[in-house]
C-alpha positions as CSV (number, residue, x, y, z in Angstrom):
1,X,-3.6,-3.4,19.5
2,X,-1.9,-0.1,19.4
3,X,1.6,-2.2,18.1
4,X,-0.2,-4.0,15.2
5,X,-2.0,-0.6,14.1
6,X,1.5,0.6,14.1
7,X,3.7,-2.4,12.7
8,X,1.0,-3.0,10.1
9,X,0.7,0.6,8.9
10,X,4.7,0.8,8.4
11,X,5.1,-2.1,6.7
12,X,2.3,-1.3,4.3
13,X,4.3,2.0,3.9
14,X,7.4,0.3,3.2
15,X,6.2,-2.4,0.8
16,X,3.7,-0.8,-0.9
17,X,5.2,2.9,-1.4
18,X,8.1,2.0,-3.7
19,X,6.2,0.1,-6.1
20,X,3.6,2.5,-7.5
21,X,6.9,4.5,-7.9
22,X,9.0,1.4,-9.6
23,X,5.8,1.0,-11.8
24,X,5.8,3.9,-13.3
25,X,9.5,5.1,-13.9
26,X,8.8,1.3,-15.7
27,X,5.9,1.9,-17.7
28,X,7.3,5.1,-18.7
29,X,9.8,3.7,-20.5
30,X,7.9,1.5,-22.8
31,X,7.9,3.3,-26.2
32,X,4.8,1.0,-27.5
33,X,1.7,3.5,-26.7
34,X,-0.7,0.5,-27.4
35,X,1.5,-1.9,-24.8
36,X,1.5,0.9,-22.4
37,X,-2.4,1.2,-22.1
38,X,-2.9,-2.3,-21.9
39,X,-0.8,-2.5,-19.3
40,X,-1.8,0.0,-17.1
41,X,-5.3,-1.3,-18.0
42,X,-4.0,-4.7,-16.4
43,X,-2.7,-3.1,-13.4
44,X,-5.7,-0.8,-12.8
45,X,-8.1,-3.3,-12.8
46,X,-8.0,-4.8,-9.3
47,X,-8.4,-1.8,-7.5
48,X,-12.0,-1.7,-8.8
49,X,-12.8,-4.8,-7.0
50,X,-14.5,-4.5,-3.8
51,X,-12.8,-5.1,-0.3
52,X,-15.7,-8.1,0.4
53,X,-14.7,-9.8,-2.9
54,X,-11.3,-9.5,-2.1
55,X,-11.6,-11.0,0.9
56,X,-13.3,-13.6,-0.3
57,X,-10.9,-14.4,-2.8
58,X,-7.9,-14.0,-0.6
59,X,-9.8,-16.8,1.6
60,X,-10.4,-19.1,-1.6
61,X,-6.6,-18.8,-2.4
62,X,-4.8,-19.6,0.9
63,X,-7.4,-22.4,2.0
64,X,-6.3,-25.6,2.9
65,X,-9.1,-27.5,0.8
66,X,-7.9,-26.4,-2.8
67,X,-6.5,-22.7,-2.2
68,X,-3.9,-22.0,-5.1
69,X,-1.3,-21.4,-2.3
70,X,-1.7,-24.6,-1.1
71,X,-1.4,-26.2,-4.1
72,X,1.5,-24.3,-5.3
73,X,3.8,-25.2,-1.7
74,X,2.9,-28.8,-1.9
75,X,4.1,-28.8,-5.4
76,X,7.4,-27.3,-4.1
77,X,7.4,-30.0,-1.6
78,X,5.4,-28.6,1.6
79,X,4.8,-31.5,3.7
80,X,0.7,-30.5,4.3
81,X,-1.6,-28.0,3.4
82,X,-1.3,-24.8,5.9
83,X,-4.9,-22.8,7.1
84,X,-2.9,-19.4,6.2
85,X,-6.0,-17.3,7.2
86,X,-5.8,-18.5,10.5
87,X,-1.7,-18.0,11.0
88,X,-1.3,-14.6,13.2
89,X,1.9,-15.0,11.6
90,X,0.6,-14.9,8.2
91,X,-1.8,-12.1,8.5
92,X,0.6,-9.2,7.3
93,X,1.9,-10.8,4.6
94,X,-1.2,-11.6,3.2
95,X,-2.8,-8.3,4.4
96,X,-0.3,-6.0,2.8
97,X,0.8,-8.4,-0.2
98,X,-3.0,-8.0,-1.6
99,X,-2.7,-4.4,-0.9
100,X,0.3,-4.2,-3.3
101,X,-1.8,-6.8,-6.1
102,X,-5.1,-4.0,-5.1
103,X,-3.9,-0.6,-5.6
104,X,-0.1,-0.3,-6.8
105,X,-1.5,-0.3,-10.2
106,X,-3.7,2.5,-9.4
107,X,-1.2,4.2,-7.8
108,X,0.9,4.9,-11.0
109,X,-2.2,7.7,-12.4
110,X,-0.2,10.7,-10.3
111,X,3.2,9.4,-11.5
112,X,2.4,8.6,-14.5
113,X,0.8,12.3,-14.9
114,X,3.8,13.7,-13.3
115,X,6.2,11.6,-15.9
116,X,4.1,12.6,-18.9
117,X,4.8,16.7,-17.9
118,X,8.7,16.3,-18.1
119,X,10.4,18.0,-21.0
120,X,11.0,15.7,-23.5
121,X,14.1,17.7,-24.8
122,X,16.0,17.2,-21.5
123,X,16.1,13.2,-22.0
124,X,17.2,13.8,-25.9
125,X,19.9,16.0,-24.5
126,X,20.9,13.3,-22.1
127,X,21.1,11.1,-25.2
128,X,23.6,13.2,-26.6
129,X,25.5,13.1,-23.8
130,X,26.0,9.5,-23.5
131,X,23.6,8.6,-20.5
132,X,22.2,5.5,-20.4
133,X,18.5,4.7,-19.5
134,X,19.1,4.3,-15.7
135,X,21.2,7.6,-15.2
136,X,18.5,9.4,-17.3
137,X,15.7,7.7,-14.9
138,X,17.7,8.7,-11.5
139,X,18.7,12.7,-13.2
140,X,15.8,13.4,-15.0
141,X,11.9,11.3,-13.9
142,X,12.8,10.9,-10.2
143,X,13.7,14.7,-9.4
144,X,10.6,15.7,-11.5
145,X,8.8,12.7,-9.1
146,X,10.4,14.4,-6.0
147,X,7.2,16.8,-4.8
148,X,4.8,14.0,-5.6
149,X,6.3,11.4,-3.7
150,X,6.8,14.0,-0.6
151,X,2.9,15.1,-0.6
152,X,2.2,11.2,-1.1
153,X,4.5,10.0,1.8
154,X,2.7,13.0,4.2
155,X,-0.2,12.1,3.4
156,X,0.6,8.1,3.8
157,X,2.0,9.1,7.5
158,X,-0.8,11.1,8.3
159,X,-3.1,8.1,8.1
160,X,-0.4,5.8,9.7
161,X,-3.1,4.8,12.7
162,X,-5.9,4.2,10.3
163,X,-5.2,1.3,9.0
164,X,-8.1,0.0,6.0
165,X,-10.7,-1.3,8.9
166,X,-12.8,-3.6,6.5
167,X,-10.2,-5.7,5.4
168,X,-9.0,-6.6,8.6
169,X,-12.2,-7.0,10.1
170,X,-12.9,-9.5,7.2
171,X,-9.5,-11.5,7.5
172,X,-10.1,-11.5,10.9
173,X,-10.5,-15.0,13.1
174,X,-10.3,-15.9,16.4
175,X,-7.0,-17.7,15.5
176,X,-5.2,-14.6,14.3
177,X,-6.3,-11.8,16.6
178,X,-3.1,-11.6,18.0
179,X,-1.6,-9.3,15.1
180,X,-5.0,-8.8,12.9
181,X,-6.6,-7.0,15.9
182,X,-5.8,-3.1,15.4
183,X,-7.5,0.5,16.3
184,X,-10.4,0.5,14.0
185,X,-11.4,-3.5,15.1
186,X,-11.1,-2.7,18.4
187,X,-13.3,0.1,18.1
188,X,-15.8,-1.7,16.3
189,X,-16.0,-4.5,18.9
190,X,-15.9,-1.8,22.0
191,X,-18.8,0.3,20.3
192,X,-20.9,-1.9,18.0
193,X,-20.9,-5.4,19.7
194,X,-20.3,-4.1,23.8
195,X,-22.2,-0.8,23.2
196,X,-19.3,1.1,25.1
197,X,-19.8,3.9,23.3
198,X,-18.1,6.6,25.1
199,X,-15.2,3.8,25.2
200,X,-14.7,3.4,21.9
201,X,-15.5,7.5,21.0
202,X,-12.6,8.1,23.3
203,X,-10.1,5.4,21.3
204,X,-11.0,6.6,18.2
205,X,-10.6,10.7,19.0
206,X,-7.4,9.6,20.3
207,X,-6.1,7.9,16.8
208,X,-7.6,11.0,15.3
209,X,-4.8,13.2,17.6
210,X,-2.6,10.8,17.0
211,X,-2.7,10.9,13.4
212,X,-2.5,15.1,13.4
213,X,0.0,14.8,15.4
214,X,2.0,12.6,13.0
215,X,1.2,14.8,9.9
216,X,2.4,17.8,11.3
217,X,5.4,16.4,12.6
218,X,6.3,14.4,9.0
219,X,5.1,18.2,7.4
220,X,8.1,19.4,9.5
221,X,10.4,17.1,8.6
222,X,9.9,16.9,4.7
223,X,9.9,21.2,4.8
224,X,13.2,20.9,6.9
225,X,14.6,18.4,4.4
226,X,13.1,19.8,0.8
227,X,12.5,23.1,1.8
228,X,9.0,22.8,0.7
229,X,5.7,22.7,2.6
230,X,2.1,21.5,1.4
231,X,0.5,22.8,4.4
């Protein structure tokens, strides 16, 4: 239980992190104003849909009767159709890949923001000195990034044991328990459905400890290593 909260919580970290941060050093560089804002209307949009819908849709997609993942590996030359939902070995990937589809485009807004702030002078100055579009994008957008992405990845560690509980609950079978079942599940099961309620207080102020615990710790290490503290 304790091991999935954990593995689960750091590979969303490291998958889904990055790519708010890719997005928008991406979109950044688009010139078109009018592409820009469809895009990021494109990329916002999911996050707007509700964790039951998604669920629902996830299910609909990686069925065996029809699911578009189904249909897509037998066209590549899958030998049957695979019940993905019920894998244990499948749950991350599907847990955390719709978590990237879900919020990375929401995730650009603070970039994004950030991006827009940065002198525009320093990049024409760049220009004059010969650097190309990547050096200006490592010199100039991801020091000015820097502060953002350090209150971001505290904050992303200071939730590390509280993983999104309805998702899991609702991608949750009998069949794949063995790596869907994490802190918040458990405590839901313990408290709601066995009425242990001093049980399940007691697991949950633990993650709450836990989780301080963590923040201050990452706090620590990102004021030892930038020399700047947000708390």
């Amino acid at each position: 239980m304790i091991r999935n909260t954990v593995l689960l919580s750091l590979f969303s970290i490291l998958w889904t992190f990055p790519i708010p941060i890719i997005l928008s050093l991406l979109i950044n560089q688009v010139r078109s104003k009018k592409f820009q804002r469809v895009t990021q209307t494109i990329i916002y949009a999911p996050h707007f849909i509700s964790v039951m819908v998604l669920c629902g849709m996830i299910r609909i997609f990686v069925s065996p009767y029809g699911g578009l993942i189904n249909i897509i590996a037998q066209a590549l030359g899958a030998p049957q159709a695979i019940n993905f939902i019920d894998e244990a070995s499948a749950f991350r990937t599907i847990y955390i890949s719709s978590s990237i589809w879900q919020d990375a485009g929401w995730g650009t807004i603070i970039y994004l923001a950030t991006l827009s702030s940065v002198d525009v002078s320093l990049h024409e100055a760049a220009k004059v000195d010969g650097a190309n579009t990547f050096q200006r994008i490592l010199n100039i957008d991801v020091p000015a990034l820097v502060p953002i992405i350090v209150i971001q990845l505290i904050m992303s560690f200071g939730n590390l044991m509280s993983v999104g509980f309805e998702k899991a609950l609702l991608l949750q079978t009998p069949l794949n328990k063995e790596t869907s079942e994490i802190i918040a599940t458990y405590v839901y099961e313990q408290g709601m459905l066995k009425a242990m309620y001093s049980f399940s207080t007691a697991v949950d102020l633990f993650n709450s400890v836990v989780n301080i615990l963590l923040l201050t710790v990452v706090n620590a290490v990102c004021k030892k290593l930038s020399n700047v503290s947000f708390i």
